[in-house]
N, C-alpha and C positions, 0 to 999 in steps of 0.2 A: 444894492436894491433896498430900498426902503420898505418898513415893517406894513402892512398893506393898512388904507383906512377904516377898514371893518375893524379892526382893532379899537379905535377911535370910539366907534359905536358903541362899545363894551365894557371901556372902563371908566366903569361906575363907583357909587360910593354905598355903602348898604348900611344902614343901621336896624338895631333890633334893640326892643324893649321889654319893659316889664309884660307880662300876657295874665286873665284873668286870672289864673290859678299859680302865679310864681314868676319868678324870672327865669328868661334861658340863660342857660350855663353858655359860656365861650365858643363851646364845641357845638351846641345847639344851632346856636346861632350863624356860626360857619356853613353848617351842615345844611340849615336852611337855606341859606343863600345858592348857596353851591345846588343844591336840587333845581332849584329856581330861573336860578341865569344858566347854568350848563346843561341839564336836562328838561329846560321848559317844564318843568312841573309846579302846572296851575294852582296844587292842593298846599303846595310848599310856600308860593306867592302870596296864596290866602293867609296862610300860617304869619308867613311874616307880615303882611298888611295887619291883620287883626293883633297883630303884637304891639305895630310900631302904632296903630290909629286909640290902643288903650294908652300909651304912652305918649301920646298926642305930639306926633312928633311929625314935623314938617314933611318931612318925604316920607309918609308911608307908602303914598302912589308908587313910588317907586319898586315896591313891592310886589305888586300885584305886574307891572309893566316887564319886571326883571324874566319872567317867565314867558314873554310874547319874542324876547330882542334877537333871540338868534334865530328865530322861525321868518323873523323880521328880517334880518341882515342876508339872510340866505338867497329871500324872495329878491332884494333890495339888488343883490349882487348878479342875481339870475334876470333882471332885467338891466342891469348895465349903469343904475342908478348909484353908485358908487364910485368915485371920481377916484383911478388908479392906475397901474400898470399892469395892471392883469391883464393878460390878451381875452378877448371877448369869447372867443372859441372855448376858454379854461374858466370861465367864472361861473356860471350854474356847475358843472363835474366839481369845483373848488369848494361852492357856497357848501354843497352835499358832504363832500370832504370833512369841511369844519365841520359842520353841525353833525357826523358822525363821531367824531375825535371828540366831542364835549358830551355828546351822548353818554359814549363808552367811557368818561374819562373815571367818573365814582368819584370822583374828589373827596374826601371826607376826613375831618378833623382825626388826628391819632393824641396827642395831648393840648394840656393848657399850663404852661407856668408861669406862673406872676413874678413879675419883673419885679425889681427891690424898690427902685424909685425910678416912679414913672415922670411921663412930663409934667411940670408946672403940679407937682406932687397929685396927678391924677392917678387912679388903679388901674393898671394895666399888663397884659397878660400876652406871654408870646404863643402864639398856639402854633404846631405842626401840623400839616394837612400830607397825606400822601393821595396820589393820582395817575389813572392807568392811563398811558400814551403810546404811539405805537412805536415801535422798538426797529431803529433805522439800523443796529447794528447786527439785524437778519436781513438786509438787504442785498436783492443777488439781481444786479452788480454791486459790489459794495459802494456805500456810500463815502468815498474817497476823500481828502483835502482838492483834490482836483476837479471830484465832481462837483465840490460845492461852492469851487469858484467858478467854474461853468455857471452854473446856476443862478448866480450873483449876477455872470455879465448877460447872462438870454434867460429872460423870462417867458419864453414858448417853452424852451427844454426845461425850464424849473419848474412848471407848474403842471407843463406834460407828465415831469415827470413825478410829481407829488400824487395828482389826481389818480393815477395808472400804478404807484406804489401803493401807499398809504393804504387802500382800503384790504392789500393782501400782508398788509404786517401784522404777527404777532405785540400784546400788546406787553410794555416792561412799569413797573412803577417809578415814581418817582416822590422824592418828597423836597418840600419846601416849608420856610414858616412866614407868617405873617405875626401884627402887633394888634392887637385887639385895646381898646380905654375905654374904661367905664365912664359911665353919667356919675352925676351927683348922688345918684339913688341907686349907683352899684349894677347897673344894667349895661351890658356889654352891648355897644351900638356898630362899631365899626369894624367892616372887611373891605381891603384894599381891595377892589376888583382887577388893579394892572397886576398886582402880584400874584392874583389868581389864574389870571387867565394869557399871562407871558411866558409862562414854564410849559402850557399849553401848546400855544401858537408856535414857538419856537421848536416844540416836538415834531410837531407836524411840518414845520419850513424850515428845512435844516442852514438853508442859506440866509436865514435868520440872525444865526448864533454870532454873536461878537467872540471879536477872536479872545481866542483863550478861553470861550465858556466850555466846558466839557459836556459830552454828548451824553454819558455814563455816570450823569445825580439819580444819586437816591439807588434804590434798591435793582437790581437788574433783573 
């Protein structure tokens, strides 16, 4: 089963810059982003538009639009306007799905370390992010190696059975890092949105996970 194309929708590129009164730190700037695209928070969009538009920086739109896209993709997917193998029956229960799982997710930067030598002798900083997802291994029936090649080959029972889980799982952490490189001017611009938002998706579809990833990253 292929990774669904709302996915597609979402990974994005973020940059953040200088703001009137200083630059954001690494984690600032993660922090923003992450409010923005996974909690639709319009005040966070603003945050980052007026960062990246004093830094005059080509995509600040992007900033402001970051906060509309999964309110966006939800509607998108609940009208069938998403070209996938979702059964039509399970795409609005799904769209709701995700956009609860990013809700709840908290994503939020835990450090920043700066790399010794970055690329092409650019500053650049690996940051840690941990984020709450729901926790498949309180699943009752378990979620087995069997059930999640079921799942793989019928996507009515995979998504039956995501939409009908998911919203009654306790939630586990998890963490990941991403590589953050500065501008010329020491301004932290860039967060991977696929590395953001895959440790995500894959929480949520377990019939997602390439083999050999493990279910049990990051903190339990």
């Amino acid at each position: 089963m292929r990774i669904p194309c709302l996915l597609l929708l979402l990974f994005i590129s973020f940059a953040s810059h200088a703001t009137p009164t200083g630059k954001l730190s690494p984690e600032q700037a993660f922090d923003l982003f992450a409010r923005a695209l996974l909690e639709s928070d319009a005040e966070a969009g603003e945050t980052l538009h007026r960062a990246m538009h004093a830094a005059q920086h080509g995509d600040a739109p992007l900033a402001v639009k970051a906060a509309r896209l999964v309110p966006e993709m939800v509607e998108a997917l609940a009208k069938g306007e998403i070209d996938d193998d979702i059964p039509p029956e399970f795409a609005a229960p799904l769209g709701e799905v995700i956009r609860s799982t990013y809700l709840r997710s908290h994503c939020r930067a835990t450090s920043a370390v700066p790399v010794t030598e970055g690329a092409q002798g650019l500053q650049q900083v690996t940051l840690s992010f941990r984020c709450q997802v729901p926790d498949w291994d309180a699943a009752a029936p378990p979620l087995t190696d069997e059930v999640i090649s079921r799942m793989r080959a019928d996507a009515s029972f995979a998504y039956g059975l995501i939409t009908t889980t998911v919203p009654t799982l306790p939630r586990r952490s998890i963490t990941d890092t991403v590589t953050l490189t500065a501008d010329a001017n020491g301004n932290y611009f860039f967060v991977d949105g696929q590395a953001l938002l895959t440790p995500l998706i894959q929480s949520t579809m377990p019939m997602l996970l390439l083999a050999g990833h493990s279910r049990s990253q990051g903190q339990p």
